[in-house]
NUROTI-550365 format. One record per residue (C-alpha): residue in three letters; z, y, x. Coordinates in steps of 0.1 Angstrom, whole numbers, plus 5000, padded with zeros to 4 digits. Example, Ala and Ser with C-alpha at 12.3 -4.5 7.8 and 13.67 -1.06 7.14 Angstrom:
ALA507849555123 SER507149895137 
This chain:
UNK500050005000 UNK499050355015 UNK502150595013 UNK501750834985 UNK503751134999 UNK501951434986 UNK502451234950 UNK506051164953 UNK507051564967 UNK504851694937 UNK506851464916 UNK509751604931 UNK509051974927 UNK507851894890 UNK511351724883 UNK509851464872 UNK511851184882 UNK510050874867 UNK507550954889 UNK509850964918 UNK511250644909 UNK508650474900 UNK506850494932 UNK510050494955 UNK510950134937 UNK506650044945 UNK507550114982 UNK510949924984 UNK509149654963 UNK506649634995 UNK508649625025 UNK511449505011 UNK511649235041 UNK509749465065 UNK511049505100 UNK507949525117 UNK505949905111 UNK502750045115 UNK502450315144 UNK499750475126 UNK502050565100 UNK505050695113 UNK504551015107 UNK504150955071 UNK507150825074 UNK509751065093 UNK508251295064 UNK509451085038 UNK512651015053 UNK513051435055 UNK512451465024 UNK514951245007 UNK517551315026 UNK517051675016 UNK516651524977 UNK519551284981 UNK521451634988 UNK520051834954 UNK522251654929 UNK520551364919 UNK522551074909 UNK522650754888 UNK519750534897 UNK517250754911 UNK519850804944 UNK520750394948 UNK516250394949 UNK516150694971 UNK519050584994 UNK517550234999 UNK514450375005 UNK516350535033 UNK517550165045 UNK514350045050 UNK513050375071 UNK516550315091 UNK515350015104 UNK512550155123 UNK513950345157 UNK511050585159 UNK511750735130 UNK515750845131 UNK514951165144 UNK515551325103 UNK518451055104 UNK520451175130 UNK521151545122 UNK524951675112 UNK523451735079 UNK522251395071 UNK524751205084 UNK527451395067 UNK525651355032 UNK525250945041 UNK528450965047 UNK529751185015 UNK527450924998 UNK529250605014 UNK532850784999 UNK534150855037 UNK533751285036 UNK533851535007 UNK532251755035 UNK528551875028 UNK526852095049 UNK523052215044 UNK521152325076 UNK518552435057 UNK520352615030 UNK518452975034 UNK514652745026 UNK514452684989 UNK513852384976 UNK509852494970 UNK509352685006 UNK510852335023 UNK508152125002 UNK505452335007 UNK505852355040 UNK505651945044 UNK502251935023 UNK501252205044 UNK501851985073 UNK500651685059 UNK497451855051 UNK497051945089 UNK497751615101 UNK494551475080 UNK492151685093 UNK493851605131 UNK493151285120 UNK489651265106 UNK488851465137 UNK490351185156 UNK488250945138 UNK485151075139 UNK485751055184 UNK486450675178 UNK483150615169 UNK481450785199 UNK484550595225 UNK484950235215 UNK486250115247 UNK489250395244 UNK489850295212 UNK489949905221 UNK492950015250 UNK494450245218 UNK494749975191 UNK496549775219 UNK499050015231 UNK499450055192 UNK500349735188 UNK502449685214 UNK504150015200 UNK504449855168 UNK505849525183 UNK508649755205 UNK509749885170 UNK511249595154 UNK515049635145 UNK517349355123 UNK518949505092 UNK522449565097 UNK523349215115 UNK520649215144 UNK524249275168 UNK522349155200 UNK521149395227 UNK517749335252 UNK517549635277 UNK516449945277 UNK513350155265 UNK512050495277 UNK512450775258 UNK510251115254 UNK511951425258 UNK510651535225 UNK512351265212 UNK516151365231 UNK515651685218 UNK514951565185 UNK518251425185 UNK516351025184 UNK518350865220 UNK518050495221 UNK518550335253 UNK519249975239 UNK516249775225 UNK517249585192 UNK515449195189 UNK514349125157 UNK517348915143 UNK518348695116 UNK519148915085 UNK523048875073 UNK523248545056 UNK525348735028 UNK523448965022 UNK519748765026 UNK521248554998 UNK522848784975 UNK521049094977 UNK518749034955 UNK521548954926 UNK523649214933 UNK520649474928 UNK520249364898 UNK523949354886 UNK525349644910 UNK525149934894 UNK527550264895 UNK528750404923 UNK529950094942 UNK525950014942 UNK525550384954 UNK527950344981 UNK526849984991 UNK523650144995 UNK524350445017 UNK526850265043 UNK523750005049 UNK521750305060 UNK524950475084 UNK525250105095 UNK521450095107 UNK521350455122 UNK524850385139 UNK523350085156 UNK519950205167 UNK521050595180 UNK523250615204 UNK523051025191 UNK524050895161 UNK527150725178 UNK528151035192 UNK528051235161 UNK529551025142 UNK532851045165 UNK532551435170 UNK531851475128 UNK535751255125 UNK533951025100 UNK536250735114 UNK539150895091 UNK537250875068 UNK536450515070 UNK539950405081 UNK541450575048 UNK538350355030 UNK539350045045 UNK543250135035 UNK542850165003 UNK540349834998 UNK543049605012 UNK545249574979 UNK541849574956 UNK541349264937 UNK538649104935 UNK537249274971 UNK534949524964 UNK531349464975 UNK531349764991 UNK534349625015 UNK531549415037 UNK529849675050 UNK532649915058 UNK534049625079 UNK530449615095 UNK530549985101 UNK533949995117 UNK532349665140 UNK529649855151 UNK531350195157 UNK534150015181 UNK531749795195 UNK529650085206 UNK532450405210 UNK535550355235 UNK536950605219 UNK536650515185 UNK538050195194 UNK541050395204 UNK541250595175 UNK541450315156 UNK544450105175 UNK546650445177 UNK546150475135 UNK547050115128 UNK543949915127 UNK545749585140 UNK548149595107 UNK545349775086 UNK542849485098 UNK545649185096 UNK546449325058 UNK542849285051 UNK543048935067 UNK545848805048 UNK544248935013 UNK540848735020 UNK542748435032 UNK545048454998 UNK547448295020 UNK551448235009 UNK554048225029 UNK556247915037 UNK558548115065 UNK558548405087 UNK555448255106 UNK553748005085 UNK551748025059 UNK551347715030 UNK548547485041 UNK547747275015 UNK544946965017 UNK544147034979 UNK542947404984 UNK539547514978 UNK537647615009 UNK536847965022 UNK534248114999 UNK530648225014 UNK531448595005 UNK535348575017 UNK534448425051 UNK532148715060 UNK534348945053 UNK537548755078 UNK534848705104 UNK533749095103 UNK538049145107 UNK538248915138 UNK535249125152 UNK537149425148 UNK540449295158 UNK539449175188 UNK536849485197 UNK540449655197 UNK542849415210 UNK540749215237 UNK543049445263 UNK546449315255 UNK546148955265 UNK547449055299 UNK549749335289 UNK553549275281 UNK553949375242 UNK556649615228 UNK558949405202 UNK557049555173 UNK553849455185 UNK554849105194 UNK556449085160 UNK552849215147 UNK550348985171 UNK553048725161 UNK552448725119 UNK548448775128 UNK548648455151 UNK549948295122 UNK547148405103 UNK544648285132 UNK546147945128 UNK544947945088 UNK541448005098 UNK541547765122 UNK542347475100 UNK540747575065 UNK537147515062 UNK534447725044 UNK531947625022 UNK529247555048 UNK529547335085 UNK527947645099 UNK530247925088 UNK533347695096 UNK532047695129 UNK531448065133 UNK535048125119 UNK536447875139 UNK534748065174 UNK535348425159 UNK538748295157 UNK539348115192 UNK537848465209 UNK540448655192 UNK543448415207 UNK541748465238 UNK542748855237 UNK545848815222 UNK549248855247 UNK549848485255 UNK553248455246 UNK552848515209 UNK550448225210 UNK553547985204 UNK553248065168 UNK550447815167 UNK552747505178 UNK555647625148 UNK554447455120 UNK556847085113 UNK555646795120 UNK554546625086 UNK553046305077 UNK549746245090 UNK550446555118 UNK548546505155 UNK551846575174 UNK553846565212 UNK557446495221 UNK557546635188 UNK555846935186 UNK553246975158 UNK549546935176 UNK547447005146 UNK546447355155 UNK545247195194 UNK543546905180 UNK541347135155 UNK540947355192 UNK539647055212 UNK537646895187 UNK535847295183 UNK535347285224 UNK533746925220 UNK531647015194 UNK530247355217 UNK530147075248 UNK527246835226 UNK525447165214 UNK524747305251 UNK523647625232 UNK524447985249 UNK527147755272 UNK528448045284 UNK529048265258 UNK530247985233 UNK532747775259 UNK534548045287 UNK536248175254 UNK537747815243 UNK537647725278 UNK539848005290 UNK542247965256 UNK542847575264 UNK543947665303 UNK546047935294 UNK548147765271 UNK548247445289 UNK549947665317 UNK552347795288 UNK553447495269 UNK553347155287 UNK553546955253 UNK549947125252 UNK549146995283 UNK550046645279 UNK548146585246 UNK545146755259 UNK544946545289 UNK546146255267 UNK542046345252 UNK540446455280 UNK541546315314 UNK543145955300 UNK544245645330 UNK541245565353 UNK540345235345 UNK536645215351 UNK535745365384 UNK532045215390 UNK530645515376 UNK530645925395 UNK533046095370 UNK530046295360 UNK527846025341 UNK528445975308 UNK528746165272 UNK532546205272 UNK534346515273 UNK535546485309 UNK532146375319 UNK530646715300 UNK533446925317 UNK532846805354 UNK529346815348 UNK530347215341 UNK532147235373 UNK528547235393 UNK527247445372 UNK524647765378 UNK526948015361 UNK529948105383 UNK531948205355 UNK531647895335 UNK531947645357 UNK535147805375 UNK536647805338 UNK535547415335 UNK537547395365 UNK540447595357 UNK540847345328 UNK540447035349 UNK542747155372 UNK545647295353 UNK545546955329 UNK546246785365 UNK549246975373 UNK547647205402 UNK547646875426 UNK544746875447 UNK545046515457 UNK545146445417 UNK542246645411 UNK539946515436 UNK541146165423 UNK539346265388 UNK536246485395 UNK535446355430 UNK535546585462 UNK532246705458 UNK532446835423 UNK536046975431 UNK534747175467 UNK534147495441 UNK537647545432 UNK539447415463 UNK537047675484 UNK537847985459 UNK541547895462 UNK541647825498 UNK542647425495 UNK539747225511 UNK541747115538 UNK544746935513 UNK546647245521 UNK549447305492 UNK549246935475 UNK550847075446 UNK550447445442 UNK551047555408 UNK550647935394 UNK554048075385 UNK553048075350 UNK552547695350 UNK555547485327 UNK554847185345 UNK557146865341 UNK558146675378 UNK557046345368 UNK554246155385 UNK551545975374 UNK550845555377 UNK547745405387 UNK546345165366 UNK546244785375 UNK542544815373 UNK542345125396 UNK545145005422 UNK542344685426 UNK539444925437 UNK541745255449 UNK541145175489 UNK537245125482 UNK536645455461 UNK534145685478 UNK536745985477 UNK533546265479 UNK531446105447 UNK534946005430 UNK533145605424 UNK533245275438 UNK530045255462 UNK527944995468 UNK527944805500 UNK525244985524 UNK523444795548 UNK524844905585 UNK522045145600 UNK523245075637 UNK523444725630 UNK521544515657 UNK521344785688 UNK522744745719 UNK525644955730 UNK523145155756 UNK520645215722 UNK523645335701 UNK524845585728 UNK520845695732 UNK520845755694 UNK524045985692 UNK523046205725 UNK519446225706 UNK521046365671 UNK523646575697 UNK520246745707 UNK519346775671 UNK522146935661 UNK522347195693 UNK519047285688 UNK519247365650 UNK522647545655 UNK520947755687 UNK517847835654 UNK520547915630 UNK518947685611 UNK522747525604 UNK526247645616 UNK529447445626 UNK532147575598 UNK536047425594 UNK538647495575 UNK541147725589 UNK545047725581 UNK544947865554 UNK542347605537 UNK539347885541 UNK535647775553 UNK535747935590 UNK532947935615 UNK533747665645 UNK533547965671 UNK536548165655 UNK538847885647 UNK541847855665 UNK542647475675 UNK545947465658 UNK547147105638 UNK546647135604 UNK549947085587 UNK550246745578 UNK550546675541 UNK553046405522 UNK550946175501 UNK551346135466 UNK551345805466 UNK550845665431 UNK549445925403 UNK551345805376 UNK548645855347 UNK550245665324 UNK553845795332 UNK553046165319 UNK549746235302 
């Protein structure tokens, strides 16, 4: 369909708002699922985009503004055209539209109505005779024209944007300096990504039943929510304009409503984007209460009652998480942890433990509920494991509270339900090996931490990860079991992840290096012993100071005291018997070999094709030439890892 402007400003200066309507509801009809624009018609449409925020801010109401404002949400998808978006005056009248400012302020308020649209058909009118000069040159440069329609294309391709949940970032683009004057900054390119699953589902349903000013508010905070994101300008205004006040006293009062308002969703998304994006916002929003605001908000969608101070009634029999509820938590746990991610090393005041305390409790609900789809479980579920993550670690014991009642995972008594659900989430993100890194350092990093904290964690984890060696014929990284997956990890490309694979591996076997290299094998353990300085053997036990770590030891197995003196300690496996290489040379051919690979290995060092390293006192990788020829202190043997003694 070919944008009718002229048509719909005439219809505007007429009054006649049918005719406004009905070919405002034609366009949205169109490009409805459109997130991919013409070049050749941007121009059309920054015009159309000026001239319905200036109508949005005449007076009109009722149904004409919900068409005109989601008209507006489907311009806001395209970057290229925010320039009109972006202004003081638009933004407040969005916002005054959303119900976050009473402020209105006009820009243009010495143009009447009837100068301003004149003035945009006068332009209009000189844009097509630019243009049919423009094509009349095509015909006489075809070749120019072929490079053109490419660069147009690829302009067109550069302009895709997801609609309110595309929350993934790909670089950077160049910007004009018309374009930073005009107020239209984007340095972060948006991919083209999946549309919200609540709203790609139930948009078209609550259009038709919405209606009021919930639908007019709906409408205009899915337009903020697409500026916000694509304009960094926008960003910036919308801190200096204090909109956040307005949106924190929004959120306030939406906690107690019941049923939610449909309007709640996207304010949640707002305040995600604005503290994903604005340090300062985020802030803002900590100092004025978000954490009980948000954890309020949490407790209404989970419905939860309360059993004691910290635990809330779980009950097999309850229905699960609705589609609608659990977008709303997730939106929360994005929020919360946007603003709390900073604590988990900090030491908490008694308030805010108290605080961190009831939410953990609240964590622990949407850990074990499920929602209405796998999927969404899962989401919740990882939402849910990043915010424990941030949390301060001691409140974390909230999770192990809860009695132990028939049927309950437990160790030495302590309820293991809430650990069980955690490991059976990092075994299901193992067998995806999706986006490893961002989906396991989070659970990774959780299960290590509170391993150090609580040993009855510890011992049930290693109880399902690291159980008695039994069978030692295969290198502890074959196979499709957890601790297979997880040493697999610790070789890994990314440094991050396979030092947290590690961490895990480590801290389940007590900080002993001779226990650690007994399960993983010395070559997959090198990483870690290296970064801590314990190649050498150094510091047989060295646990962190944070460790609650019992004294026991561990027992060999029957089956792996058989095989324990034939165990290749570097590939962590019973080898097979290799044939000898030296076998059948004389004593004067065997001492002619080792001078000849002497010579070898002299002449490669003398290259630097290959340098002589050690390990120095301190269990560090030293070059030969530096290091001192002092004993290395001689370490006690474990003797037996007793396994079975303490899991």
């Amino acid at each position: 369909m070919d944008l009718d402007l002229d048509g719909i400003i005439r219809c505007i200066k007429q009054g006649d708002e049918n005719g406004v309507d009905a070919q405002l509801q034609q366009f949205n009809k169109e490009f409805a699922q459109c997130f991919f624009f013409d070049a050749e018609e941007r121009d059309r449409r920054k015009n159309l985009a000026v001239v319905l925020l200036r109508f949005i801010g005449t007076g009109v109401k009722g149904h004409l503004l919900r068409v005109c404002l989601r008209t507006l949400r489907i311009l806001s998808r395209d970057k290229k055209v925010l320039g009109p978006f972006v202004t003081d005056t638009a933004l407040l009248a969005l916002a005054r539209h959303a119900g976050l400012t009473t402020c209105d302020r006009s820009e243009d308020a010495g143009d009447s109505d009837t100068e301003f649209y004149d003035s945009i058909i006068a332009s209009l009118a000189e844009a097509k005779v630019s243009q049919s000069r423009v094509d009349e040159d095509e015909d006489d440069h075809n070749e120019e024209c072929s490079a053109f329609d490419e660069d147009a294309k690829s302009d067109v391709s550069n302009a895709n944007s997801g609609d309110l949940d595309s929350i993934s970032w790909a670089g950077s683009h160049r910007t004009s300096i018309n374009e930073m004057h005009r107020g239209s900054v984007h340095q972060k390119l948006l991919e083209r990504g999946r549309r919200d699953r609540r709203e790609s589902k139930m948009d078209a349903e609550e259009e038709e039943q919405d209606s009021g000013e919930e639908a007019q508010r709906k409408e205009a905070m899915k337009v903020l929510c697409n500026v916000v994101y694509n304009s960094i300008w926008a960003q910036e205004r919308f801190s200096s304009l204090r909109l956040m006040c307005g949106l924190i006293e929004r959120l306030s009062s939406s906690i107690s409503c019941s049923p939610p308002s449909s309007v709640q969703f996207y304010e949640l998304r707002l305040v995600f984007l604005i503290t994903a994006l604005r340090p300062e916002l985020r802030t803002q929003l900590k100092q004025e209460g978000g954490v009980s605001i948000l954890t309020a908000a949490l407790e209404n969608c989970l419905e939860v009652q309360w059993k004691d101070q910290y635990e809330c009634v779980l009950s097999p029999a309850a229905p699960p998480i609705s589609l609608e509820a659990s977008q709303r938590i997730i939106e929360i746990l994005k929020i919360l942890f946007n603003i709390t991610y900073s604590t988990h090393r900090q030491e908490p005041s008694e308030d805010d433990a108290a605080l961190y305390r009831h939410l953990v409790a609240l964590l622990r609900v949407c850990l074990m509920k499920h929602c209405l789809l796998p999927d969404e479980t899962d989401e919740l579920q990882g939402h849910t494991v990043n915010l424990l993550s941030a949390l301060p670690l001691q409140c974390l014991d909230v999770l192990l509270m809860a009695p132990v009642g028939p049927g309950s995972e437990q160790c030495l008594g302590v309820n293991m339900d809430c650990v069980h659900t955690l490991v059976l989430f990092m075994e299901r993100r193992l067998e995806s090996g999706e986006k490893m890194k961002e989906k396991l350092t989070p659970i990774l990093n959780l299960l290590t931490e509170s391993c150090r904290a609580h040993r009855e964690t510890r011992r049930y984890i290693k109880k399902h990860i690291l159980p008695p060696l039994r069978d030692v014929t295969h290198r502890p990284e074959e196979g499709t079991t957890v601790k297979s997956r997880l040493i697999r990890l610790m070789t890994h490309l990314d440094t991050d992840l396979k030092h947290c694979a590690a961490d895990l591996i480590f801290v389940l076997c007590k900080e002993n290096v001779s226990r650690f290299v007994k399960h993983t094998g010395y070559g997959n353990a090198a990483g870690l012993l290296a970064s801590r300085g314990l190649l050498g053997g150094h510091g047989l036990r060295t646990p962190s100071p944070e460790g609650q770590y019992s004294s026991d030891s561990d027992s060999d197995t029957e089956e792996y005291r058989k095989v324990k003196d034939r165990i290749n300690p570097v590939t962590g496996r019973v080898e097979s018997p290799q044939p000898d290489p030296m076998e059948g040379m004389t004593e004067e051919e065997k001492e002619e070999e080792a001078r000849r690979l002497l010579m070898l290995f002299n002449k490669a060092a003398k290259d630097n094709l290959i340098q002589a390293i050690g390990v120095d006192a301190g269990g560090k990788l030293v070059s030969m030439s530096g290091l001192m020829e002092k004993p290395i202190p001689e370490q006690r043997e474990s003797g037996s890892d007793n396994d079975e003694g303490e899991n």
